[in-house]
C-alpha positions, 0 to 999 in steps of 0.5 A, a space after each residue: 500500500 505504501 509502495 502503491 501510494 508512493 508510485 501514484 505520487 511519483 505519477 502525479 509529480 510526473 503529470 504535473 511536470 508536464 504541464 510546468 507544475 511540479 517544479 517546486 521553486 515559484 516562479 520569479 516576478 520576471 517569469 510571472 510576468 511573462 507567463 501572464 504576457 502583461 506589466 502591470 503598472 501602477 500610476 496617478 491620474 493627471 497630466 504629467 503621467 497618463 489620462 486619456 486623450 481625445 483618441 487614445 491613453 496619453 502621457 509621459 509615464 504611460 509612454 514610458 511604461 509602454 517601452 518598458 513593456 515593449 522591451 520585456 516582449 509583454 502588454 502594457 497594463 496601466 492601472 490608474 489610481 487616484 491617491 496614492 495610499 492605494 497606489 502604494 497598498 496595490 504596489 505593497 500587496 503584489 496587485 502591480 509590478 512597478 509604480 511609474 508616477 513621477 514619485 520622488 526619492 526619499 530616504 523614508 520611502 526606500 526603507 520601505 520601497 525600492 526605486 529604479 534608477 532616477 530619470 528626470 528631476 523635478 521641484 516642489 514649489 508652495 503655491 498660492 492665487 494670484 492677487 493675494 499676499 505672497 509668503 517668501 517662507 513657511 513663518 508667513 503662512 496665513 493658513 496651513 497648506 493642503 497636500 495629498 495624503 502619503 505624498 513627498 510634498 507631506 513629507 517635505 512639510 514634516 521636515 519643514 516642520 522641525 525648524 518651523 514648529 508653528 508650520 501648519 498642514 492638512 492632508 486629502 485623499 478625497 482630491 487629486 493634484 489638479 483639484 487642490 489646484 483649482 481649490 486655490 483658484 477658487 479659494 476654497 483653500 489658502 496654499 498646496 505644494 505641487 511638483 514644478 512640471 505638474 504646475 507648469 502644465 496647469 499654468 497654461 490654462 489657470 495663469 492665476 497660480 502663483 509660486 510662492 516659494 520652492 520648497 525642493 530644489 532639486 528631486 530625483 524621481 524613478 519608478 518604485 517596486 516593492 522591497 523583496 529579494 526578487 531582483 529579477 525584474 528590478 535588475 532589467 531597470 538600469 539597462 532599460 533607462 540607459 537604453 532610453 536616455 542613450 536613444 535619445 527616446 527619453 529626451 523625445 518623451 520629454 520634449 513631447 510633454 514637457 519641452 514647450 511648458 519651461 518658458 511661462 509669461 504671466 500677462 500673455 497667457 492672461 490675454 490668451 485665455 481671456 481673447 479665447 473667451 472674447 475675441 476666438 468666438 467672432 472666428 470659431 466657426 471658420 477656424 472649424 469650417 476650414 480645419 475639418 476640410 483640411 484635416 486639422 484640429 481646429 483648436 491647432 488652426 487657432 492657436 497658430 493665428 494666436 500666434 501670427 496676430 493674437 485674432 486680429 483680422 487687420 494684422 500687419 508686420 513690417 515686412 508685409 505680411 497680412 491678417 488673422 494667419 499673416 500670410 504674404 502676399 505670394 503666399 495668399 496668391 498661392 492659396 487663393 486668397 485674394 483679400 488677405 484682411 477678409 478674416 474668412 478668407 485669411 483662415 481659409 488661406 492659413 488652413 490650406 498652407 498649414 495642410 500643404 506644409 504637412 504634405 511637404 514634410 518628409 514621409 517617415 516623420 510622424 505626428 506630432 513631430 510632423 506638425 512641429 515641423 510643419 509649424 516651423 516651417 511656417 514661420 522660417 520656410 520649408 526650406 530652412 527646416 530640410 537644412 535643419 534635418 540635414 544638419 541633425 542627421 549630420 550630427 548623429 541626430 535623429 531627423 524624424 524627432 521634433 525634440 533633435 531638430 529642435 536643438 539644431 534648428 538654432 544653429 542656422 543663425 551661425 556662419 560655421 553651420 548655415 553656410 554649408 545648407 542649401 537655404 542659408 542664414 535662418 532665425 531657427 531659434 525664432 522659429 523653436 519659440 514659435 512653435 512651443 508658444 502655439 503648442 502651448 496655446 494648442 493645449 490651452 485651447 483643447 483644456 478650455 474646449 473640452 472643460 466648457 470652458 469656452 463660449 461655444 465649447 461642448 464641454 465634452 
């Protein structure tokens, strides 16, 4: 019986091996995820990590995480959290392989968590609206600062507290960062702390922000995984991250996102918001009319004519060009535009040179790099953006990537550089501006519009 009883164990065993089930050693997190063919990563909601665009899933993490998991041969799996408790608990319990959020070092947390190795740098900044008194440090606080729950700006508050003991706080889990920020626009509450690249997104639309002070200056920031002996995922980080920032993908991902929100002016993004509400609607429908025939989002047709003549129909430089999209007079003549201060035909001309100017840009660069380059090839010409490719590939450069033109188009002011290009001299560092002024004004525009915000937006 005992011999009968070992020998149907022995088979059992056999059987399972079979199907991969008597090996007694549990699979690593590695294995795990490549037996499940998917990366479960963990992230906030909000605009400098994953939400959802008008199409599809947007974001720098989420972008991120997708080459990560492309990298393991694997799907992505991106699981949205809205406070960071849970994300932390879901992370803690095995629920998510990695948080990719923009989570900040910070020695109390590494006792707990383990982070990968560090990718951008970010700092924290206190702030308050606009208008009212601004403090230049925590002993001139009016009220205690409101922060999320379990976050680095809380922790940076329990530091601030030992030489500030009359330092103040409140913590939520029931709101997100960009709620705490419109509770200070609506004064519901006195002060938070958000991460400099957060609150320059936010600032495109919501100027009425102000930084009172920085509390960090500084702040590595990396993905997070839970503390086990388990290196197997872990130790395949570092490779990756090298891998990206050697590319230059990392730098793309950066310039995508973040690349034209740096520069921040406080009275021109007033006046956009506010000519948005006044002066956009007297033109919407033609913006709309001529951007659907040919095939561009009317919000970036608008944004481009912000530019050229902030909406004015009688617009004129000094060098001659004309109305609400400033063309030149051979260029309306190309379009078909023959009175250039007639705004409807003025957009109608602007839309159909901004299509043709996308045409024009090499096949293999994609959106958005293609548009950005199609943008800059409106302020500076065609030709001088093919000079700026040329010179990028010359110099190891990537000729498809916006965030590599970008770098090398401000070199066609140089003599050493424009004097070997077909076109010559350019204002390529003009043209950089140019293009991360509509960019911001594009952004701006898509909040407003899909927040109702505007008079005529759906709010959808």
């Amino acid at each position: 019986m005992v011999i009968f009883r070992l020998f149907g164990l022995v088979a059992i065993c056999i059987a399972l091996a079979l199907v991969g089930g008597c090996d007694k050693t549990p699979p690593n997190q590695l294995q795990q995820v490549k037996a499940n063919d998917r990366l479960k990563v963990g992230t906030l909601v909000g605009p400098a990590t994953y939400y959802q665009g008008p199409t599809e899933e947007e974001g720098f993490e989420f972008e991120l995480a997708g080459a990560f998991a492309q990298e393991l041969g694997v799907k992505l799996e991106i699981i949205p959290f809205f406070n960071l408790e849970k994300l932390f608990e879901s992370l803690e319990q095995g629920q998510i392989d990695v948080i990719a959020s923009g989570i900040s070092y910070h020695s109390s947390r590494a006792k707990t968590f383990r982070f990968g190795p560090y990718y951008r740098e970010i700092s924290q900044k206190l702030v308050y609206k606009q208008g009212k008194s601004r403090p230049r440090h925590y002993g001139q606080l009016e009220a205690p600062v409101t922060v999320l729950a379990n976050s680095h700006h809380l922790l940076s508050l329990q530091e601030a507290k030992i030489g500030n003991p009359n330092l103040n706080w409140q913590t939520t889990t029931l709101l997100d960062q960009e709620e705490l920020l419109l509770g200070i626009l609506n004064e519901e509450i006195e002060y938070t702390i958000v991460d400099s690249h957060s609150l320059a997104l936010f600032r495109r639309y919501h100027p009425n922000l102000s930084i009172a002070f920085s509390v960090t200056q500084s702040d590595p920031i990396a993905w997070v995984m839970k503390r086990h002996a388990d290196d197997s995922l872990y130790a395949l980080l570092m490779p990756f991250f090298a891998k990206v920032q050697y590319s230059g993908q990392l730098a793309a991902l950066e310039e995508k996102y973040f690349g034209h929100v740096t520069r921040f002016n406080y009275v021109n993004t007033v006046a956009f918001v506010e000519a948005s509400k006044q002066t956009l609607p007297k033109y919407a429908e033609w913006f709309k009319t001529y951007s659907k025939q040919y095939n561009i989002d009317w919000r970036l047709l608008a944004a481009l004519s912000y530019q050229e003549s902030m909406w004015n129909p009688r617009a004129k430089s000094p060098t001659g060009v004309r109305g609400i999209m400033m063309l030149t007079q051979s260029t309306a003549k190309s379009v078909g535009v023959k009175h250039r201060l007639k705004p409807e035909q003025n957009i109608r001309g602007g839309a159909r040179y901004l299509a043709n100017l996308i045409s024009r840009v090499p096949d293999e660069i994609t959106n958005p790099d293609r548009t950005w380059l199609a943008l800059a090839a409106y302020n500076v010409g065609m030709g001088h953006v093919r000079d700026a490719l040329k010179l990028t590939a010359q110099q190891g450069g990537d000729p498809n990537s916006w965030a590599d033109v970008k770098k090398r188009l401000p070199l066609l002011t140089k003599k050493r550089y424009y004097r070997s290009t077909r076109y010559g001299y350019a204002r390529g560092d003009v043209a950089v501006h140019y293009v991360d002024n509509i960019r911001r004004y594009f952004d701006a525009l898509v909040w407003l519009d899909e927040n109702g915000a505007l008079p005529f937006s759906s709010g959808e």
